[in-house]
N, C-alpha and C positions, 0 to 999 in steps of 0.2 A: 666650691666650683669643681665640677667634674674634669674628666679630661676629652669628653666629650663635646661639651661647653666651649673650653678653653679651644678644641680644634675650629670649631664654629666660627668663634669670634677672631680667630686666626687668620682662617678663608675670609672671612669678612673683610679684613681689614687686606687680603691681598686681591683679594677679587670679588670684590663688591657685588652682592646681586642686584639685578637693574630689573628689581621687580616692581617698584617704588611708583607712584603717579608720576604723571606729566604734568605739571603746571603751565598749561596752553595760554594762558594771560600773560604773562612774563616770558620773557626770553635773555639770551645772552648774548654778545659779538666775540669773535672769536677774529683778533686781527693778525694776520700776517705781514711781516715785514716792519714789526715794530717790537721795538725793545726799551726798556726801563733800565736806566742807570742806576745798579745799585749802590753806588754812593750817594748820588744828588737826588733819584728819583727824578730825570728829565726823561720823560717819554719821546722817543727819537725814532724814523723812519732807518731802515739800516738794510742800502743795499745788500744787491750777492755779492759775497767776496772771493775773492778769486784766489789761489793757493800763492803763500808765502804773502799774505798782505792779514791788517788787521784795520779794525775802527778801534777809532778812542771818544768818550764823549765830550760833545762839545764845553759844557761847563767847568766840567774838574780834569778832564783830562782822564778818566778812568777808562781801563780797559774796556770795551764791552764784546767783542767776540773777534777772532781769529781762523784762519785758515792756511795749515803744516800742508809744505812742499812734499813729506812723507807720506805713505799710506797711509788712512787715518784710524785701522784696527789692526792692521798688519804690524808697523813697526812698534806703536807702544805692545802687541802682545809679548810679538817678541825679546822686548826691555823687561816686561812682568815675569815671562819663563826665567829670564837673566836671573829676577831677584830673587822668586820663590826658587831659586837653586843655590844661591848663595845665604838667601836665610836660612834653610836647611844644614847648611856645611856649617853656619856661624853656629849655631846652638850647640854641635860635639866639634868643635875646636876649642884651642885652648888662647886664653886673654892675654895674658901675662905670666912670667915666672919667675920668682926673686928668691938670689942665693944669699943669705946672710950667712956668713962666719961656718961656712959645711950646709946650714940646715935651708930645705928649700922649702919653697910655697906655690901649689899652681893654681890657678883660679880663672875661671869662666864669666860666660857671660851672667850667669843665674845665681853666681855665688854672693854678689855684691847682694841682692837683694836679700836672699837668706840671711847673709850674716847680720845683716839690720834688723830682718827679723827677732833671730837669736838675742839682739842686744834690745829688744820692748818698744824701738823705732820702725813698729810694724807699719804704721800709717807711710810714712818714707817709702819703708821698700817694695809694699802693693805698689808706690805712685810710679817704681823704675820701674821693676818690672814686669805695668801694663804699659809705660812710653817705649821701652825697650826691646821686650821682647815678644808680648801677647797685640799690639797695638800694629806692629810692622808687621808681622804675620797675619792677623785679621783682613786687614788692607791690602796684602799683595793675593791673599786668598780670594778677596771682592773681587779685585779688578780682574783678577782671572777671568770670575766668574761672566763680568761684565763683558769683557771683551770677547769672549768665547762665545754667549749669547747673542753678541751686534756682528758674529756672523750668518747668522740667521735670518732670511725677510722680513718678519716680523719679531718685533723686540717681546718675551715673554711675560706675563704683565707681574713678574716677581724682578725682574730688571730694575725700574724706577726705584724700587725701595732699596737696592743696593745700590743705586747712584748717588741718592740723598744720604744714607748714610755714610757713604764712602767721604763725602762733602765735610759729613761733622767729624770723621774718626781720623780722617786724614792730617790734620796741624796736630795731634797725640802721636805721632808714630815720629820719635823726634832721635833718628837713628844719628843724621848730619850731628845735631847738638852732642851728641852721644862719644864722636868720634873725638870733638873737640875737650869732651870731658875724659877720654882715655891717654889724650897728647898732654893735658895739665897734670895729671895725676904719676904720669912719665917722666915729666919734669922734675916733681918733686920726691920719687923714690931713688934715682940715680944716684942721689948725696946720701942714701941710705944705703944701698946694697947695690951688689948687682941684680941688673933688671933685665931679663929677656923678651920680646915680645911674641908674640905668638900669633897663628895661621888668623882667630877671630878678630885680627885688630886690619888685616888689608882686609877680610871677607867684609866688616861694614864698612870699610870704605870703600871699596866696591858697590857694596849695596845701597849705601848713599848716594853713587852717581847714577846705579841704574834705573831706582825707586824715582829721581830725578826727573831723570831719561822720559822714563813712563807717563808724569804729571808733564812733558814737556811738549812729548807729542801727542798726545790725546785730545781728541775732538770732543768735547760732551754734545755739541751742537749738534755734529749728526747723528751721532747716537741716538739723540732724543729724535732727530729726524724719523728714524723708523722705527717708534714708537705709535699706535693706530691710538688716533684720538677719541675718545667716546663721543656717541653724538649726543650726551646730554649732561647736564653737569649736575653731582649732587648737593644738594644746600644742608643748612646743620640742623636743620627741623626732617628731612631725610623726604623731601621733593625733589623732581628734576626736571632743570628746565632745561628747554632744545635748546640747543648751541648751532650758532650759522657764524660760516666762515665767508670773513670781507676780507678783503686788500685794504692796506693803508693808502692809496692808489687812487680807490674810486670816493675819496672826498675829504673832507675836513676832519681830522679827532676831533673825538666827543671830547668833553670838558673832562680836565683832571680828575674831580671828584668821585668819576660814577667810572675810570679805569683802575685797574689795580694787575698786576704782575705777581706769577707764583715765584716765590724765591727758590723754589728748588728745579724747577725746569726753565722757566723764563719766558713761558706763554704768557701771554696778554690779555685778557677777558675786558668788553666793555660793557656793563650794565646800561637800564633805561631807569636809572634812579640813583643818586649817591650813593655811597658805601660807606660805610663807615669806617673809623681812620686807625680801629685795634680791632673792633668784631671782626670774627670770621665771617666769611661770604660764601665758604663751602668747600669744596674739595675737587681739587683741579682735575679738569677731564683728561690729563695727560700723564701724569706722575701720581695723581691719587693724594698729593699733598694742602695741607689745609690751608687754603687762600686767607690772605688778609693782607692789607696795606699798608701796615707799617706792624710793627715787633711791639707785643703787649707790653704794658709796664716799664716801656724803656731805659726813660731817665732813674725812676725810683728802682728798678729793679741795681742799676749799672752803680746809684750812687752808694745802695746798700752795700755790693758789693767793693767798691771804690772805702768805703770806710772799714771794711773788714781786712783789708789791704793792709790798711794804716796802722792801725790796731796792731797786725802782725809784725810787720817792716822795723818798727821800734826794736823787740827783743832779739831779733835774725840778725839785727848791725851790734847789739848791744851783749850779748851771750855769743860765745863761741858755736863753731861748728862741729869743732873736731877738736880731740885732746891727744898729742902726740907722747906719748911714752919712750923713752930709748933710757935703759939700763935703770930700769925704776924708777925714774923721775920725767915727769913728764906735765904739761902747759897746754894749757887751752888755744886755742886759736881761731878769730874771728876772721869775719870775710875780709877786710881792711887789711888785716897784720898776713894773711895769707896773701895778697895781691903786695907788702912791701917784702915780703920773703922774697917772691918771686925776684923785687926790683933790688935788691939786694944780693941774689945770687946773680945779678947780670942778665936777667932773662925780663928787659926790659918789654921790647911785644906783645911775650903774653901775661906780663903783669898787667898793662895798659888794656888788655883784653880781657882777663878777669874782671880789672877796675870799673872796665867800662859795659861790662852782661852781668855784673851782679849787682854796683850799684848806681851805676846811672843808668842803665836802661829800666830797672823798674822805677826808681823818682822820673823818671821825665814820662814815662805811662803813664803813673797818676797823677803829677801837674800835667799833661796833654786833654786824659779823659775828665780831668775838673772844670778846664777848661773849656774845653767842648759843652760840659753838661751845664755849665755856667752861659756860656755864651745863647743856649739853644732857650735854655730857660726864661732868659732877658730879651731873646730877638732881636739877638745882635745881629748884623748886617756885615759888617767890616771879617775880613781875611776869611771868607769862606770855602776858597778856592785852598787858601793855604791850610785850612782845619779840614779838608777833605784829604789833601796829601797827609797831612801829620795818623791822621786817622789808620790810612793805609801802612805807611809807616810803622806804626804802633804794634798792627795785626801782624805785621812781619818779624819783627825783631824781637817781639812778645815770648818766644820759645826762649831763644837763646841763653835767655838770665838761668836757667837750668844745670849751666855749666858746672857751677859748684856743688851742686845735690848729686850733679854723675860722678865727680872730681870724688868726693867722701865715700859714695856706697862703693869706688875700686878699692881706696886705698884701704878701708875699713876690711874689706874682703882680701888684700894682698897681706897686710900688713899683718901677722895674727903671730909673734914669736914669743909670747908669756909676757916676761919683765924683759927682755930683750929689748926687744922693739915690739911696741904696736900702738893701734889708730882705733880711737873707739870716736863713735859719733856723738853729737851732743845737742841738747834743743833747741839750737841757733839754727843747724840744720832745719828741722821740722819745720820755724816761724816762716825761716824765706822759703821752702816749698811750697809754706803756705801761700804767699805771697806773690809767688808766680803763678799758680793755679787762678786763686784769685783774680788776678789781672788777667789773665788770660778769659777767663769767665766774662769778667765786666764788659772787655772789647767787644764778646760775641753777643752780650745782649744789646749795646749801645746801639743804635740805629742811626748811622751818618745822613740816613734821610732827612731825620725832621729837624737839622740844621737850616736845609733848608725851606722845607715846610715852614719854621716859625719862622724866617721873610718873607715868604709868598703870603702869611696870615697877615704880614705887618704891611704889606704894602696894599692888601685889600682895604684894612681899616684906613689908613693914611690916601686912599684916595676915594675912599669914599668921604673923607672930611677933606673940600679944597682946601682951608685954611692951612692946613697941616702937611698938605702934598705940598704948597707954594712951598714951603722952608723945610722940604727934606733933603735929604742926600742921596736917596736911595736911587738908583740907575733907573731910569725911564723904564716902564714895562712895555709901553705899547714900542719902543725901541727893541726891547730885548726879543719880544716876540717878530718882529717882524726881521729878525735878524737868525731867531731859530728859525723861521721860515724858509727864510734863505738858504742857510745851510742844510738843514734836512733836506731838501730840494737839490743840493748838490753836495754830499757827501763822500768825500774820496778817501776809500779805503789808504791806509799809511803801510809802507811796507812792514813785513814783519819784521 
């Protein structure tokens, strides 16, 4: 492939030509004032809302949009300038500095990863530092970009593709976790040397609250607002059908089936024929992103990774992390026995914090996502409401276990005095790395959709057979619906 080629298929994919036919037999709706719950998939009418107020959906209770008493491009810019000024400062400041016995040691942020490097735990210290360093910089470089552009009337159509990926890059840029891996790692060299800290250890906390700040007040909503919608949409055999914009207003939604929702902007297309529930449908006229109803390969994709998990999880608890040397002699040390050091030197808090982000938060992801994929499997009915919070849950806390992988590549990088002292890392590290990646993976491919997809399947069969609807448990449908009726119909924004 040329570079000719490659520039082609580049504009291609930013700014599609609409050279393409019109397929005048088909058409598509284009509804406004309606939004997809993406945890439940409950298609819901959703007033304007008015500044410092939000909606939640009615089923799970999930967020579904929001509107800041702030400016809604002014004030997160202002938090982005904040951060791309203090990222900058964090890279030539200094992390730490430890005087043992005369001899001292100063180390950065960039050093932890190298010296992983140097020690053949290459895989490790790529994984810091792109969460570290290349990952928080990527992201405050986007949203720049972002924001700078949505001051503009029209959004430029290289916009969308920076908003979707800012979407995916954004839970990698794990500077918060990062801070809390530099407080553990403080903990435990004080009983070693003197420790001094240095200018890059307030500069990321700082840029933890402001990077914060910026995801706090930022509207995507209107963003996409001025965004110019194409008037036709292209399908994946490379046809385009005219797109006509309705109100959810002037009558009844079409059936479930034949709607579907972009995940990356959150327009609502409704066809004049089903869609299929993994095929593409085409390429949304808004964001350029590839339609489809639910995430391909969900379950088998999640369980694959869910068992690659497991596989790892064994040797990370069972092989050391880290082998502490002091005056030649020197002991392995596994996650466990570093969380009872901790509880041992008195620093009961963050042992209980170590204990509880290295090994309970990843056992209760993969007994939650087992569960989930078990339950979705079987069309289970019962606690659905409560496996859409666990879910959420999950997505959240899923960074965190990272602790210990930040905790090793400092001290590995502070710690470096021959036979003295020093910290070398060891393959218990790399399994639980593995381990959190992993899980973090599974959650993104899992679909809390089709939780409940596989009830709505189970309650079609079940009352298509009376026999079977008389003696089930399952909540009345023609109830439920005439109770979303209700509610969509009068929907009161909740404050923010």
């Amino acid at each position: 492939m040329n570079v000719s080629h490659f520039t082609a298929l580049l504009r291609e994919a930013v700014t599609p030509v609409q050279d393409s036919p019109v397929d005048e037999t088909r058409h598509v709706h284009l509804v406004h004032g309606v939004v997809e719950c993406p945890c439940c998939g409950l298609f819901q009418k959703l007033p304007p809302l008015k500044p410092g107020t939000q909606a939640r959906c009615l089923r799970c209770n999930q967020s579904l949009d929001r509107r800041n008493r702030t400016a809604p491009i002014a004030t997160p810019l202002a938090f982005c300038i904040s951060s791309a000024a203090l990222y900058l400062a964090m890279l030539f400041s200094t992390l730490m500095m430890l005087d043992l016995y005369g001899r001292q040691r100063t180390v950065d942020i960039i050093t932890g990863p190298i010296e992983l490097l140097h020690e053949g735990w290459g895989e490790v210290g790529v994984l810091v530092a792109i969460v570290t360093i290349l990952a928080p910089g990527v992201v405050i470089a986007m949203m720049g970009m972002i924001l700078t552009a949505a001051l503009r009337p029209t959004l430029p159509s290289w916009v969308p593709h920076l908003l979707k990926w800012y979407e995916v890059l954004r839970p990698w840029s794990m500077v918060e976790v990062y801070i809390l891996g530099v407080f553990v790692a403080y903990t435990k060299l004080v009983d070693l040397a003197f420790v001094e800290v240095g200018a890059a250890v307030y500069l990321v906390a700082s840029l933890m609250v402001t990077m914060a700040a910026t995801d706090a007040t930022l509207d995507t909503e209107l963003i996409w607002q001025q965004r110019k919608i194409d008037p036709c949409m292209r399908t994946m055999d490379g046809k385009r059908l005219r797109l006509e914009a309705v109100s959810a207003e002037e009558g009844a939604l079409a059936p479930s089936d034949s709607r579907v929702s972009c995940l990356a902007c959150g327009v609502v297309l409704e066809f004049d024929h089903p869609v299929s529930a993994t095929q593409p449908v085409g390429f949304c006229p808004r964001c350029g992103h590839v339609v489809r109803k639910r995430k391909r390969d969900s379950l088998s994709r999640t369980v694959a990774l869910l068992v690659s998990a497991i596989v790892f999880y064994l040797p990370a608890n069972i092989y050391p992390v880290m082998t502490v040397i002091r005056m030649g002699a020197g002991t392995g040390h596994t996650i466990v026995e570093g969380a009872i050091e901790l509880w041992t030197d008195g620093m009961i808090p963050l042992s209980l914090l170590v204990l509880f982000a290295s090994v309970t938060v990843p056992v209760l992801k993969v007994i939650g996502l087992i569960v989930m994929v078990v339950a979705t499997h079987r069309h289970s009915t019962r606690g659905l409401v409560l496996r859409s919070k666990l879910y959420r849950i999950i997505d959240i806390v899923g960074r965190w276990s990272m602790i210990d992988v930040f905790m090793v590549s400092i001290l590995v990088a502070v710690v470096r005095f021959s036979h003295m002292a020093s910290i070398t890392a060891n393959g218990g590290m790399v399994c639980f790395a593995a381990v959190v990646v992993l899980t973090i993976f599974a959650v993104h491919t899992f679909d809390p959709r089709l939780m409940w997809d596989a009830v709505e399947k189970k309650k079609a069969v079940q009352s298509a057979s009376p026999q079977n609807r008389a003696g089930s448990d399952l909540p009345d449908q023609a109830g439920e619906r005439n109770h979303a009726v209700a509610y969509l119909g009068n929907m009161e924004p909740d404050r923010a």
